[in-house]
N, C-alpha and C positions, 0 to 999 in steps of 0.2 A: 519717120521719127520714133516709132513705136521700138525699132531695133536701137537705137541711140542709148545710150545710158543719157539718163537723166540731167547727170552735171555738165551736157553739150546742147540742151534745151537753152533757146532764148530766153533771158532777164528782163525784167524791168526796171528802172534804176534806181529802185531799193533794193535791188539784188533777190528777189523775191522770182520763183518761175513767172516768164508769160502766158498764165496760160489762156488769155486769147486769141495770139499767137499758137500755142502747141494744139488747141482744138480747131481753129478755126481757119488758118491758111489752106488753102484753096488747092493748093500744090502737097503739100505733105500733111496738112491737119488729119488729126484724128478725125473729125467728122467725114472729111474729103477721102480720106481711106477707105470708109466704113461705105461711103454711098458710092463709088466705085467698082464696089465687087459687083460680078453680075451673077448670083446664082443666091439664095438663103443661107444655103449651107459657108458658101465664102463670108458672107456678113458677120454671121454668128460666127466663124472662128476667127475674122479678123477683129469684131469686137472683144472676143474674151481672151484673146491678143493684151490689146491696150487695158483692160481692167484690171490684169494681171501684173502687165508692166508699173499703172498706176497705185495699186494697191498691193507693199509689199511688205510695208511691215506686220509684225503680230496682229498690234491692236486691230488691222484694218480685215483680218480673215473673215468676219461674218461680214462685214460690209465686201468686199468682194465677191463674195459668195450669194450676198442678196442680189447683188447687180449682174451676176454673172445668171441665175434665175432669170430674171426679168430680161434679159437678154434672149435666154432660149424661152422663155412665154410668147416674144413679142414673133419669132420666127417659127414656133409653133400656130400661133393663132392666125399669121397672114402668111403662112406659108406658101400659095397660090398668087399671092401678089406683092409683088417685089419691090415697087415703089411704095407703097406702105407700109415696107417693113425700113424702108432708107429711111422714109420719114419720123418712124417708132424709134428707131434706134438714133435718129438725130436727137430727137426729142431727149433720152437716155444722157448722150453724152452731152448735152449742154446742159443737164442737171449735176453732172458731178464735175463740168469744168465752174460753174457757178458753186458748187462746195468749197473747189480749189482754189477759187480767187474771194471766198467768203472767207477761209481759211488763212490767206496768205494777209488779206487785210487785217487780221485779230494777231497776226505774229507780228507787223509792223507795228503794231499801235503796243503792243506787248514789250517789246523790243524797244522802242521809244519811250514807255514809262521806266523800265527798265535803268534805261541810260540817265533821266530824272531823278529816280530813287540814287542813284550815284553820287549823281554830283551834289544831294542833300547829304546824305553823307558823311562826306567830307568836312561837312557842318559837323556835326559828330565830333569829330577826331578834333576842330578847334575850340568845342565846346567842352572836352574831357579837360581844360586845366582848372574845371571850377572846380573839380572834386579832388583837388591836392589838400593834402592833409591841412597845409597852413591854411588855409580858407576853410575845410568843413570843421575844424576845431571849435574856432571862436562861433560859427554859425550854429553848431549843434549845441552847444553851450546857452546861449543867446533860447535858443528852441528849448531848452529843458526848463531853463528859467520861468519862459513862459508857461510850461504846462501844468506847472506847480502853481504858480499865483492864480490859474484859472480853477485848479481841482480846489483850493482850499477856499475861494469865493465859495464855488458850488456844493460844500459839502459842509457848510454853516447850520444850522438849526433853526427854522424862525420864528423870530422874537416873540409873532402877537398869538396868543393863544388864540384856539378856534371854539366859538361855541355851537356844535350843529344846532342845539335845541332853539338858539336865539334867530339862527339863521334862518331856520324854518317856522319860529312862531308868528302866525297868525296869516298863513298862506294855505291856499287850498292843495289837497292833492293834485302830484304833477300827474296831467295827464298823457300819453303815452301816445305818441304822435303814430298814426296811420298808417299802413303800406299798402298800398292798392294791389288787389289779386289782382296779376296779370291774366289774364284769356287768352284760350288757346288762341283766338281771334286775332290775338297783339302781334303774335311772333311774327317775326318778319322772316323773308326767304333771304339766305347767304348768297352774299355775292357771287358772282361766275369766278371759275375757276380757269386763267387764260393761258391759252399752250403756244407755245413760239414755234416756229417752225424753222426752215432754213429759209436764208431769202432767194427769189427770185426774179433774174436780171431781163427785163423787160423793154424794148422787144427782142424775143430769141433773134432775131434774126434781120438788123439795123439796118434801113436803108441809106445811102451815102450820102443822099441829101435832106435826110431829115433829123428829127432831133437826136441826141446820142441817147445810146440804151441808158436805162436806172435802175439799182436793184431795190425792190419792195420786201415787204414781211407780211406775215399774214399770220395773225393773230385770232386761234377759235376761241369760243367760249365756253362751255361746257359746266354742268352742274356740280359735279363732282371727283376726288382723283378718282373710283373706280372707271367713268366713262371716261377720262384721261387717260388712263393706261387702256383701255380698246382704240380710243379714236390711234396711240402711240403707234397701236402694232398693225394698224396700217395706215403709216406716214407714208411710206413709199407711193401707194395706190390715191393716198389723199393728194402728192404733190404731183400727180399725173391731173388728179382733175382740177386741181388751178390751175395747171398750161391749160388746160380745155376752157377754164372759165376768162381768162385772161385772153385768147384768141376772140371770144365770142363780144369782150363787151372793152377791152384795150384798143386804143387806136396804134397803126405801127408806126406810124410819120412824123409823127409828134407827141407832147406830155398830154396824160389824160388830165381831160375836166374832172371836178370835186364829183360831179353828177355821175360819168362816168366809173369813177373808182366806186360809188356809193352802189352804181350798178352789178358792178365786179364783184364787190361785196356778198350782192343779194346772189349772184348766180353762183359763187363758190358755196356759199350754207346751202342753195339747192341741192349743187352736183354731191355734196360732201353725205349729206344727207340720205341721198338717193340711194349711193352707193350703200351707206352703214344700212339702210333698208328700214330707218326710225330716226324722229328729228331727235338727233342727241346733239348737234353744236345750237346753239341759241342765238349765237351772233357771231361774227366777223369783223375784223378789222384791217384794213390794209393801210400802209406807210412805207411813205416815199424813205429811204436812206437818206439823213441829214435833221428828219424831225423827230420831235420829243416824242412822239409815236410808236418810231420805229424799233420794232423788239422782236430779235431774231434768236436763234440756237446754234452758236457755230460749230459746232464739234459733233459728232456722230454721238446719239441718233436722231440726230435733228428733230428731236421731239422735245420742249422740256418745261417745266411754269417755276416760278419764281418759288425760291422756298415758304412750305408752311412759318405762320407765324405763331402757333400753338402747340 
């Protein structure tokens, strides 16, 4: 499939690539290709084969080029063992067929407002007969009228004289109402600062008679943007250790319990942690796709937090 041009890749019918289909078929998938080779060196050129194929436009060069890295990391570091590197490199490409199919759901839903915005529209174009002249004449007429009877109420003079000294006789000085010093004591700590990541679709690897996969998000916390732009510039390394944490505390057979996720949770701020080598994430949150929860980043670099408000 890797040799195929793209527009002979399997749809779905939004017209949108399959690509659980183009990673995951057993016979031609990219995954099934990749764990097929028998030797390191086949793995690595037939993965950076398909990252080439997948990644061709401009925008995509650095991302290409990250993946194509992490490719030869993973056959550098298990270079002696070769079912560990099928397994690294599986792991690889079900993170950027999960970009693909995060990607292609934000065009459909994109695509579908799209066609909405249209057919409002059209509203438009039946609402342009308000503004023919024989209709804004009499109306802007009618408007001036008004603006005139309003300015000349309001720019009267009033009638009762004022007398400050009367107004004031026989009352004590106003006294000058209070402001309590604040204390350093008062200040309260700014809210966390939460970073979206890409979602991930869980269990990598579905069993046929248990429940169907679901994609999740996972949401860190962080104090401030400086440690947001560190935890950012290793998203890559951080979304390796939630497939680690997600293998460890996810069930594959079925939907996780509230407990479980809550577990997921605690062992992703571990792993995240561990790795930065300082607790800089504070908390986590994971969400299932579908609730008011769920806050992902779809578009490269799958790092990113809601805009400042100041």
């Amino acid at each position: 499939m890797a040799d195929n041009p793209k527009a002979s890749w399997p749809k779905t019918p939004d017209g949108t690539t399959d690509w659980e289909v183009v990673f995951e078929d057993g016979t031609i998938g990219f995954i099934a290709l990749t764990c097929r080779a028998h030797s390191p060196e086949m793995v690595e050129k037939t993965a950076v084969v398909i990252i080439k194929k997948l990644f061709t436009r401009r925008n995509d060069l650095d991302l290409c080029q990250q993946n194509i890295h992490r490719t030869n990391k993973i056959v550098t570091d298990h270079k002696d063992d070769l079912a560990r590197i099928h397994e690294e490199i599986a792991v690889l490409m079900r993170e950027i067929k999960n970009e693909r199919i995060e990607l292609a759901r934000v065009f459909v839903e994109r695509k579908e407002a799209g066609a909405a915005i249209d057919r409002r529209a059209g509203l438009w174009w039946k609402a342009g007969d308000i503004f023919k002249p024989k209709i804004m004449v009499p109306v802007a007429g009618v408007l001036v009228t008004a603006v005139v009877a309003i300015a000349y109420f309001l720019l009267q003079p009033d009638q009762k004289p004022v007398d400050a000294y009367t107004e004031s006789f026989g009352q004590s000085e106003p006294v000058e109402p209070t402001t309590p010093i604040a204390k350093p004591d008062d200040a309260t700590k700014p809210d966390p600062i939460p970073i979206w990541l890409k979602t991930v679709r869980w269990p990598l690897m579905p069993k046929t008679d248990g429940a169907p996969p679901r994609f999740y998000s996972v949401t860190l916390y962080v104090a401030d943007h400086d440690i947001k732009s560190l935890v950012c510039e290793r998203a890559p390394s951080i979304m390796d250790k939630i497939i680690i944490a997600y293998g460890t505390t996810m069930p594959q057979g079925r939907d996780p319990r509230v407990d479980e996720i809550s577990d997921a949770q605690d062992e992703v701020q571990t792993l995240v942690n561990q790795m930065l080598s300082i607790d800089l994430i504070e908390s986590v949150k994971i969400a299932r796709y579908g609730t008011k929860e769920f806050k992902a980043a779809s578009l490269p670099p799958f790092c990113k937090s809601p805009p400042r408000l100041f």
